[in-house]
N, C-alpha and C positions, 0 to 999 in steps of 0.2 A: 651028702654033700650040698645039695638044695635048701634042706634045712641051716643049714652053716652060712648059705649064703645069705640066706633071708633073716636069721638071725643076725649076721653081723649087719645087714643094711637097717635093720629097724633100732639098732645098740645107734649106730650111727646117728640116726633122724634125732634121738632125744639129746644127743650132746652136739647137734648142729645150733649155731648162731645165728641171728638172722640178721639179717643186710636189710641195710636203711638205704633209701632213695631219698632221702632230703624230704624226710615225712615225717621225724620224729613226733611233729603236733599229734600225729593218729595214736601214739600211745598213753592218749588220756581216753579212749575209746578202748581198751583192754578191759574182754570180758563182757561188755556192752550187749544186751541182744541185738537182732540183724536187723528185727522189727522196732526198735524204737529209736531208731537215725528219723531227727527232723531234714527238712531240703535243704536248710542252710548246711547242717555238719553232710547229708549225703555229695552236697553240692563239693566239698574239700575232698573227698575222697574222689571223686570225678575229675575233679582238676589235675589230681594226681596222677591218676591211672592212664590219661588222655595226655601228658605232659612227659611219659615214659616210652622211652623206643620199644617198641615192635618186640623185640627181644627180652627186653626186660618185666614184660607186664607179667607173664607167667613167673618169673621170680618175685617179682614184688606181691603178689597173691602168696604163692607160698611163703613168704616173710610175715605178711598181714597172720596168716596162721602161726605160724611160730611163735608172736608177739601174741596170741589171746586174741584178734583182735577181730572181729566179724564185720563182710560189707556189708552195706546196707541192704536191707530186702529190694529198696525200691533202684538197685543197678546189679543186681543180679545177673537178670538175665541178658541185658545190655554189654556185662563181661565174658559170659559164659560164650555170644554171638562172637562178642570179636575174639576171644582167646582161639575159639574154633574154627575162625573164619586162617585165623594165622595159621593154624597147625594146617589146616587144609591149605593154603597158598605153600606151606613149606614142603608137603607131603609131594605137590606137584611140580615143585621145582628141580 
């Protein structure tokens, strides 16, 4: 039954669509490595992620993957602080 279940959740993930945050311009960044974002285009991606509620940052990452589309290396870890820092203020709440 476990098998069934994780089978149909991964059947699912490929026929999911991804949701746009008012970012369409990031899908000229599809495909892109993570490493060759200059500051100017890391800088639009920043805008963005900084410009979304609380709530919405973990969806719009997992969108940014759906679409092909990698963050830059140089706010990696900048995302990774705050996405954790969120799950950790919700875990406590």
């Amino acid at each position: 039954m476990h098998e069934v279940c994780e089978r149909n959740n991964l059947m699912a993930a490929f026929h999911q669509k991804p949701e746009y945050f008012d970012d369409e311009e990031l899908d000229q960044y599809r495909g892109k490595d993570s490493a060759d974002y200059n500051e100017e285009q890391t800088e639009k991606f920043r805008e963005i992620f900084y410009s979304l509620l609380d709530e919405e940052k973990h969806q719009w990452i997992h969108s940014l993957r759906l679409r092909g589309i990698s963050i830059p290396d140089q706010m990696k870890d900048e995302v990774l602080m705050v996405i954790n820092d969120l799950r950790t203020r919700k875990t406590h709440a």
